[in-house]
C-alpha positions as CSV (number, residue, x, y, z in Angstrom):
1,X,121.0,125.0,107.2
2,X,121.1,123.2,104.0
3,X,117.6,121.7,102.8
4,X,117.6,118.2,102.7
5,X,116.7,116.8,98.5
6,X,112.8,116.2,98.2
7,X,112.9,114.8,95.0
8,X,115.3,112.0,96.1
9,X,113.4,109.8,98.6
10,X,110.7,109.4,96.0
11,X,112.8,108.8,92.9
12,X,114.2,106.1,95.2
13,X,110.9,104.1,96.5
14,X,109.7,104.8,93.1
15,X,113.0,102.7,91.3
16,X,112.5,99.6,94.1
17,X,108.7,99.8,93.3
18,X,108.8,99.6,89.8
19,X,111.2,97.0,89.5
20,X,109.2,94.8,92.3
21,X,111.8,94.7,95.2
22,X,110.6,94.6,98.4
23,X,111.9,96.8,100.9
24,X,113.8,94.0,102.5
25,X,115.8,92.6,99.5
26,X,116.6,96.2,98.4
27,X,118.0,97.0,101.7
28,X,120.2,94.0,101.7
29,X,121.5,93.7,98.6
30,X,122.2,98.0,98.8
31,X,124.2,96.8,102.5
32,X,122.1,99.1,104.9
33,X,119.2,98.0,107.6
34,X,115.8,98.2,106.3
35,X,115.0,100.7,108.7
36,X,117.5,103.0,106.9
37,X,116.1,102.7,103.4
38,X,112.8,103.6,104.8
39,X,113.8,106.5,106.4
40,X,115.8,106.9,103.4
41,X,112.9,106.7,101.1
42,X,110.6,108.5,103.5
43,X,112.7,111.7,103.3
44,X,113.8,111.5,107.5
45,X,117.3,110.8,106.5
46,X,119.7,112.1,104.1
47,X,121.8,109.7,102.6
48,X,125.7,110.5,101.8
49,X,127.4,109.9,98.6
50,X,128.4,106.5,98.6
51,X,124.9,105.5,99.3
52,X,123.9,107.7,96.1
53,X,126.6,105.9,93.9
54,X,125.8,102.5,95.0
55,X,121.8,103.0,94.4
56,X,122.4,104.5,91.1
57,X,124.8,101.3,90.5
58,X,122.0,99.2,91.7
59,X,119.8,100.5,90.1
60,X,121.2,101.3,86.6
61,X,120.5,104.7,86.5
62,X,122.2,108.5,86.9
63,X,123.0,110.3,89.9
64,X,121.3,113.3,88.3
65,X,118.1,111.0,87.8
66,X,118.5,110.2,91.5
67,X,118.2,113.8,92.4
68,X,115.7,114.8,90.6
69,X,117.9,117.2,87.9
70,X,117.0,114.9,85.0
71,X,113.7,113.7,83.9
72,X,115.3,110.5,82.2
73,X,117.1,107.8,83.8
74,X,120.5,107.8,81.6
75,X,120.6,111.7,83.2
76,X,121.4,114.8,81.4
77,X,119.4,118.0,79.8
78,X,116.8,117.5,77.2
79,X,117.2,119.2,74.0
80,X,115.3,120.1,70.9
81,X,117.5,117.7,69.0
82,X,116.8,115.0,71.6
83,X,113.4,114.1,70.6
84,X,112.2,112.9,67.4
85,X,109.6,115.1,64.9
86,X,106.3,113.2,64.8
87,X,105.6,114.2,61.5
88,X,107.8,116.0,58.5
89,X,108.3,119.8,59.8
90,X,106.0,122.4,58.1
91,X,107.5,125.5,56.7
92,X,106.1,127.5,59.2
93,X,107.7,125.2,61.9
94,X,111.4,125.8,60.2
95,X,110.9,129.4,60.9
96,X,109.6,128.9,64.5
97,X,111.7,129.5,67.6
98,X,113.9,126.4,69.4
99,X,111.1,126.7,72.6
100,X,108.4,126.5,70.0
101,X,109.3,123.6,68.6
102,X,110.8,121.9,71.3
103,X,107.2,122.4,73.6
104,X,105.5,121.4,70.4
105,X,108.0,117.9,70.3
106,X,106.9,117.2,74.1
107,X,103.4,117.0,73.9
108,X,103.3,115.5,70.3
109,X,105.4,113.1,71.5
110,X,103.9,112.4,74.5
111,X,100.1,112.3,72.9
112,X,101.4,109.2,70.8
113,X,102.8,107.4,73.9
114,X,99.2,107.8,75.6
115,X,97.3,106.7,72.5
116,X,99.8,103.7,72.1
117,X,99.5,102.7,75.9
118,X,95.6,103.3,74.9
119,X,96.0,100.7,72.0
120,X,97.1,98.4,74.0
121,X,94.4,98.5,77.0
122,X,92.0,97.9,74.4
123,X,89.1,99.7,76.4
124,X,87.1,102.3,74.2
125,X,85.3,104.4,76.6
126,X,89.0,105.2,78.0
127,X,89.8,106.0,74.8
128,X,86.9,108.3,73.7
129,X,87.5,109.9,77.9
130,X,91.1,110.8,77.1
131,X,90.3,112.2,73.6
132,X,87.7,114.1,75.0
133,X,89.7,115.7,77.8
134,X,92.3,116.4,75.0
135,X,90.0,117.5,72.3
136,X,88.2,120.1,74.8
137,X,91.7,121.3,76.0
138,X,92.9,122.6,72.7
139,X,89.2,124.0,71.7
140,X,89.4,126.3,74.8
141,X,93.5,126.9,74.3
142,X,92.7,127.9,70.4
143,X,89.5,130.2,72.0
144,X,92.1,132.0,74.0
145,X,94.3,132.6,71.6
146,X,91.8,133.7,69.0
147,X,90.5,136.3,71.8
148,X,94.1,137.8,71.9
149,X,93.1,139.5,69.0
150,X,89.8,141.7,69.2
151,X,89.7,142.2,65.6
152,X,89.0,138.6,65.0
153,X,85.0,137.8,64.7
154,X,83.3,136.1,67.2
155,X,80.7,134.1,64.4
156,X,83.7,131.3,64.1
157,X,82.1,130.4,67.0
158,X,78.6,129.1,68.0
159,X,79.0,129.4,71.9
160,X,79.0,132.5,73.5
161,X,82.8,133.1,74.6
162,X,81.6,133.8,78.0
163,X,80.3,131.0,78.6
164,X,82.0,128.3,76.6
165,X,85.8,128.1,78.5
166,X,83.4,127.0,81.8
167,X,81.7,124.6,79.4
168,X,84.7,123.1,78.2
169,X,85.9,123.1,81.5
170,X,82.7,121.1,82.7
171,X,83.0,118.9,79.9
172,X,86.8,117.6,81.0
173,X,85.7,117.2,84.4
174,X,82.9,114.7,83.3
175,X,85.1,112.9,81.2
176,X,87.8,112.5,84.5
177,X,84.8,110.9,85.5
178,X,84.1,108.2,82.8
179,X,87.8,107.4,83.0
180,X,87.5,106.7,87.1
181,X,84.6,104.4,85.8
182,X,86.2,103.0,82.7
183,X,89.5,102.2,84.4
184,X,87.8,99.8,87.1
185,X,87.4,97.4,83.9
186,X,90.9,97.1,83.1
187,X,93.4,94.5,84.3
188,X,96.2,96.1,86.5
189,X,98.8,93.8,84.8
190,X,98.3,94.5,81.3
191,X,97.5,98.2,82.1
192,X,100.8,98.5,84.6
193,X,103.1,101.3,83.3
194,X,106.0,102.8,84.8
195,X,109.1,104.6,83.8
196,X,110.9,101.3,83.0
197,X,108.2,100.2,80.9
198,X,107.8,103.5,79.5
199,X,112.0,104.2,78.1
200,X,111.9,100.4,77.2
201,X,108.6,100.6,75.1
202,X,109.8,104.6,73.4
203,X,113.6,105.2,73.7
204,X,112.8,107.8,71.5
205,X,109.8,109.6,72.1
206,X,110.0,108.5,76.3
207,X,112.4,111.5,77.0
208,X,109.2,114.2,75.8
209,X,106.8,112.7,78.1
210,X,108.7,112.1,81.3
211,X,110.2,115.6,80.5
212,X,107.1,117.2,80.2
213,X,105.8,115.4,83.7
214,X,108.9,117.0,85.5
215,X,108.3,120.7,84.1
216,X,104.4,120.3,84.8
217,X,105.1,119.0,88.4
218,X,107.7,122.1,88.7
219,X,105.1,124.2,87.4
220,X,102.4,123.2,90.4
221,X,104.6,123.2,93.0
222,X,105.0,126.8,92.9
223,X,101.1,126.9,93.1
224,X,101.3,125.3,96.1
């Protein structure tokens, strides 16, 4: 028996949710009952291809996009070339490998979106939260890597290796928390972002971020 999509119900509540449309009006104007589109967008149903065709019509995007095979809405496979260098490329990064430089691209890219969005919130203890998280992230990434190699000494480092990943660890989880605080402060309409928002603000840069969302939400599923 052939599994039904999973990734196509909530691409399609997510499109009529970010573009405000009630269930209702969606329903109408896409010529089925609203009972269908829920069941539709609730995964009970599996649509046929004239359905698909006419929401992606409707909703300006690609088929692919609809299925979940593309992270961006105009559809196809994201590339090295696709997304834009964030800074002038080092010699070493010349030499590096495509997957390299193409994982380095996504989360470049995708850092500058968040600190834009942050820029535009205006709150600081969100800001200093996210840094933190990020900051801490890379500190116990770069302690990993520098314990690949057991020739490398130890003194760089004023924490205990044993005990400083957990640390680090402890310290993102404490600033999840001052973000669940600081975010209470912030207005929902100026803060609102969604994937609209997001390829309208960055044409460029949008394809590294909701690229790396896909590949991070492929790579928990299989935890699941």
């Amino acid at each position: 028996m052939k599994e039904m999509n999973t990734e196509f119900p909530r691409i399609l509540a997510l499109l009529r949710k970010e573009r405000h449309i009630s269930q209702k009006a969606a329903a109408a104007d896409l010529g089925v009952a609203q009972a269908l589109l829920s069941h539709y967008e609730k995964g009970k149903r599996e649509p046929g291809l004239e359905f698909i065709v006419r929401v992606a019509d409707y909703y300006d995007v690609s088929a692919d996009y609809l299925l979940g095979r593309s992270a961006v809405t105009t559809g196809g496979i994201i590339t090295e070339n696709d997304i834009p260098n964030t800074e002038a490329p080092s010699k070493a990064q010349v030499g590096a490998n495509i997957s390299v430089t193409l994982s380095k691209k996504l989360l470049m890219n995708s850092i500058d979106i968040i600190y834009d969005i942050l820029g535009k919130v205006s709150e600081s203890r969100l800001t200093v939260a996210v840094t933190s998280i990020l900051s801490l992230t890379v500190y116990k990434v770069f302690r990993l890597v520098f314990r690949s190699n057991k020739s490398n000494s130890q003194t760089m480092f004023e924490i205990a290796d044993e005990r400083a990943c957990h640390l680090a660890d402890a310290g993102v989880h404490i600033a999840e928390a001052d973000i669940a605080t600081a975010v209470k402060s912030i207005d929902s309409v100026n803060a609102e972002i969604s994937t609209v928002l997001i390829e309208k603000e960055y044409p460029k840069q949008s394809a590294a971020l909701l690229s790396l969302i896909k590949s991070s939400e492929a790579q928990l599923r299989k935890q699941l």
